[in-house]
C-alpha positions in Angstrom: 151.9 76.1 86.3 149.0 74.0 84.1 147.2 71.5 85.5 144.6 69.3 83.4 141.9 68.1 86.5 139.8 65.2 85.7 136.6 64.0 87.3 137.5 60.4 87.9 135.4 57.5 89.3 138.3 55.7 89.7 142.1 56.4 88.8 145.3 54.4 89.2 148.9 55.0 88.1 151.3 51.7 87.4 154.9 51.8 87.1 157.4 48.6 85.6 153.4 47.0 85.8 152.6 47.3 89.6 150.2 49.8 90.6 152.0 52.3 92.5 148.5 54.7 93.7 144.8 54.4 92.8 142.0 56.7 94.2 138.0 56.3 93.6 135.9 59.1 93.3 137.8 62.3 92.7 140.1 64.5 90.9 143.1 63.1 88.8 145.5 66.5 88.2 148.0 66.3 85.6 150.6 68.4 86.8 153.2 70.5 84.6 156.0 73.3 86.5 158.0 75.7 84.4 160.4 78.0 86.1 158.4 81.0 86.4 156.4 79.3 88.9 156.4 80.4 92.7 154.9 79.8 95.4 151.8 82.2 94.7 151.2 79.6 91.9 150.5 76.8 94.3 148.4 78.7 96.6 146.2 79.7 93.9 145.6 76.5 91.8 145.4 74.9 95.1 142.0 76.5 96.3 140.8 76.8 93.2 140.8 73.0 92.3 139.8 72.3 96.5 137.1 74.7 95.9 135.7 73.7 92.3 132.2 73.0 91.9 132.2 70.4 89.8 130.3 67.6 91.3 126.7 66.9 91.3 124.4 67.8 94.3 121.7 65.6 94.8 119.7 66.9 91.8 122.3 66.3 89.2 123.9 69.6 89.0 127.4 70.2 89.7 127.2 72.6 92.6 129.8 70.9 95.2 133.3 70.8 95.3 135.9 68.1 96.6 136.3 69.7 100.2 132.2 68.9 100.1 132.2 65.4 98.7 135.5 64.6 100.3 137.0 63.7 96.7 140.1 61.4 96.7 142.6 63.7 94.6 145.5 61.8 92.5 148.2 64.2 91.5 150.5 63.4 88.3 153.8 65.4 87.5 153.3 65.8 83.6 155.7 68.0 81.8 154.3 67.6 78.2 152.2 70.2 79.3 154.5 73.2 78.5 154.6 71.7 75.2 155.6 74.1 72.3 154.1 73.5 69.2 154.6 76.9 67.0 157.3 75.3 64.6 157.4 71.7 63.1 155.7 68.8 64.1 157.6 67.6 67.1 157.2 69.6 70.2 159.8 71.4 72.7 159.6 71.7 76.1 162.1 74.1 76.7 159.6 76.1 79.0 158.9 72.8 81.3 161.3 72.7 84.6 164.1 70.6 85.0 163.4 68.3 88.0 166.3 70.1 90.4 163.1 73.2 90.3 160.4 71.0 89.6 160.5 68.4 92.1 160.6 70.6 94.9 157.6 72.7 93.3 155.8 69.1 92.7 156.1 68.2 96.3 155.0 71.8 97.3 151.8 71.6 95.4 151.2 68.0 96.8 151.9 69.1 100.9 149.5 71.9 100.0 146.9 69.9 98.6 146.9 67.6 101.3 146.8 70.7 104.4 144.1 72.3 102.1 142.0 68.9 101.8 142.8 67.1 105.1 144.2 64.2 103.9 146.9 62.9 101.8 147.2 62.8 97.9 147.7 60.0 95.6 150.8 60.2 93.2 152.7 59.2 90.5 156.5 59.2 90.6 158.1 62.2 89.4 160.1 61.6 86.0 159.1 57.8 85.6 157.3 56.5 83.1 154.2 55.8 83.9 150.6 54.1 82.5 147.6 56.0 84.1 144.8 54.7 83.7 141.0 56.5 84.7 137.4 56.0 84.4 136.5 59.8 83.7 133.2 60.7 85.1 131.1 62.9 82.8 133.5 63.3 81.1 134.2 66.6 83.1 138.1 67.7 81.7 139.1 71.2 82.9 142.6 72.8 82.2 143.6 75.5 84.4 147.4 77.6 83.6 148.4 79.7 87.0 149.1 82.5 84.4 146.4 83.3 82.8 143.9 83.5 85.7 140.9 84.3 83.4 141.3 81.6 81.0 
């Protein structure tokens, strides 16, 4: 499982034009499932994303994390991130899930986010096309991949 987080000030996702979710301050989490993901998987990105320190304290230093600030979090399924690129220039994503393991994983992640915050996620729409638009704050851009914990 990779997830891109984003420190937003604001975040909104639009479908067909109409804006579907938007959050203020917060985390936007782009959101990519392959098959070897479990459950484990979930639990582990989960906290560590709830329990990031990424937000300034009151003298400017990131020292507190969502749970503290009580960040808005916007999650986004986003399978170009199992993108191969080894060979050629276009890419495969023959290691991203199909949606008949990936939306159940997606709405895993999303019910554990929300017990693990306290209250509900925004989203996109699993397998639309979407326009997400952000106002990063920072920038602060940190990628995270369940399997390779020390990365």
């Amino acid at each position: 499982m990779r997830v891109v987080i984003q420190r937003v000030k604001t975040a909104e996702v639009k479908v067909e034009g109409k804006t579907i979710s938007s959050i203020g301050k917060g985390l936007l989490i782009l959101l990519g499932i392959e098959n070897a993901d479990t459950d484990d998987d979930i639990e582990w990105l989960v906290k560590k994303i709830i329990q990031l320190r990424i937000f300034n304290d009151e003298k400017g230093v990131m020292n507190l994390s969502a749970e503290d600030v009580s960040a808005d979090i916007m999650i986004v399924s986003q399978f170009t991130l199992h993108a191969s690129v080894k060979k050629g220039n276009r890419p495969s994503y023959i290691r991203a899930s199909k949606p008949d393991f990936a939306i159940p994983m997606y709405e895993k992640f999303i019910a554990k986010t929300e017990e693990s915050l306290g209250k509900k996620p925004a989203t996109g729409i699993f397998g639309a096309m979407m326009e997400v638009q952000l106002t990063n704050d920072g920038p602060v851009t940190i990628m995270m991949d369940s399997k390779q914990k020390d990365f």
